[in-house]
C-alpha positions as CSV (number, residue, x, y, z in Angstrom):
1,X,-24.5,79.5,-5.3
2,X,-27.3,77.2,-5.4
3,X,-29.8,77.4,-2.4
4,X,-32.3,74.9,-1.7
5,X,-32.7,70.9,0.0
6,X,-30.5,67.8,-0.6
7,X,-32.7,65.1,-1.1
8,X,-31.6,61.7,-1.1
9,X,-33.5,59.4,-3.8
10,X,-37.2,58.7,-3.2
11,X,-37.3,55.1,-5.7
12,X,-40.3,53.6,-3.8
13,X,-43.4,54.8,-2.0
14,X,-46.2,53.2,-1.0
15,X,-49.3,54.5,-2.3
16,X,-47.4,55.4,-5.6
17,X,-48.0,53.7,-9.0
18,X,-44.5,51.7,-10.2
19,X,-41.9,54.0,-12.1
20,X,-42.4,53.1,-16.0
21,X,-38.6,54.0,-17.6
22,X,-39.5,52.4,-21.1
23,X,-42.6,55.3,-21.7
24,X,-40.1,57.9,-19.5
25,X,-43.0,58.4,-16.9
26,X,-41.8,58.5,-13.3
27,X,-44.2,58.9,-10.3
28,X,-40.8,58.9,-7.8
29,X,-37.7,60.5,-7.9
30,X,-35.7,57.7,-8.4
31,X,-32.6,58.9,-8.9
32,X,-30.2,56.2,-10.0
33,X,-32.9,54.8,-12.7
34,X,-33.3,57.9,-14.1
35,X,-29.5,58.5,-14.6
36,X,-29.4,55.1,-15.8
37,X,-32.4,56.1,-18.4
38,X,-30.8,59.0,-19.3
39,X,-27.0,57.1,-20.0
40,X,-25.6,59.6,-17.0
41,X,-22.8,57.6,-15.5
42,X,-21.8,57.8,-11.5
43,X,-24.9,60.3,-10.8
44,X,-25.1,61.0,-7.3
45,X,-27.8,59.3,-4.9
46,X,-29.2,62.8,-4.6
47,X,-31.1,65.7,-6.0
48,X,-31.2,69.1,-5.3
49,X,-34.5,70.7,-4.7
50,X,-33.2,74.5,-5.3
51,X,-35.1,77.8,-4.8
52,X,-36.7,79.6,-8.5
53,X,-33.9,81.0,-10.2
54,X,-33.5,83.7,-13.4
55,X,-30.6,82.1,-15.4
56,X,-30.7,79.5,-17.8
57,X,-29.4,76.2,-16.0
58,X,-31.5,73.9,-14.5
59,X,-34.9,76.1,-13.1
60,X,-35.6,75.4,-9.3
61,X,-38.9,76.1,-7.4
62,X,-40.8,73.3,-9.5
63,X,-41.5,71.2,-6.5
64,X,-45.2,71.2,-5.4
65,X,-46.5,70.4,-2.3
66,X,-50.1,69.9,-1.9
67,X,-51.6,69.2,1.1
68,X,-55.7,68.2,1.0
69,X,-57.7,70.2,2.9
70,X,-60.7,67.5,3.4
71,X,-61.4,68.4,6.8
72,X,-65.3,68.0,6.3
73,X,-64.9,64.4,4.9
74,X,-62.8,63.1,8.0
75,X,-65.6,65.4,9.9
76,X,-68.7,63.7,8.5
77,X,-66.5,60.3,9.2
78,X,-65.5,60.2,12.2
79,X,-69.4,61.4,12.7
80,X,-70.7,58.2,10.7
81,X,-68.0,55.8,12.7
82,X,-69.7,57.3,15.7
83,X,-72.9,56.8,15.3
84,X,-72.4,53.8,14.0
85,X,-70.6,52.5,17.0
86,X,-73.9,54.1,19.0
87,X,-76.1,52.6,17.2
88,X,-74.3,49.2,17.8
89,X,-73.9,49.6,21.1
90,X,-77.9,50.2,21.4
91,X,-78.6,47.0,19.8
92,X,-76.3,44.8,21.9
């Protein structure tokens, strides 16, 4: 039994850098160009993000996610946009 998400192919986002098949670095999980790279013939449009597992198939659990905690810079921001916009406001 695999346990886990279906994912359907991510080829394109739009803060990420351009998949580079020829050096085998890829920066989405472009499914269909990696099968293609890899000479795998009708691969599904999908991946499986599966849980950690013990055996010795394909090992699951290697997805990362990462979310910044830069609450002090969108803090001392918003605080600059403000006075900034007060400061503007007092000279117009």
């Amino acid at each position: 039994m695999v346990v886990g998400l279906m994912r359907m192919s991510e080829p394109k986002g739009g803060f990420l850098r351009a998949n580079d098949p020829a050096t085998d670095r890829w920066y989405s999980r472009d499914v269909p160009a990696i099968a293609a790279k890899r000479g795998v013939p009708d691969a599904a449009p999908y991946f499986i993000d599966a849980e950690a597992s013990g055996g010795t198939g394909p090992q699951g659990g290697l997805t990362i996610i990462d979310f910044p905690n830069n609450h002090l810079i969108y803090a001392l921001t918003w605080f600059g946009l403000a006075v900034m916009v007060t400061a503007g406001l007092v000279f117009i």
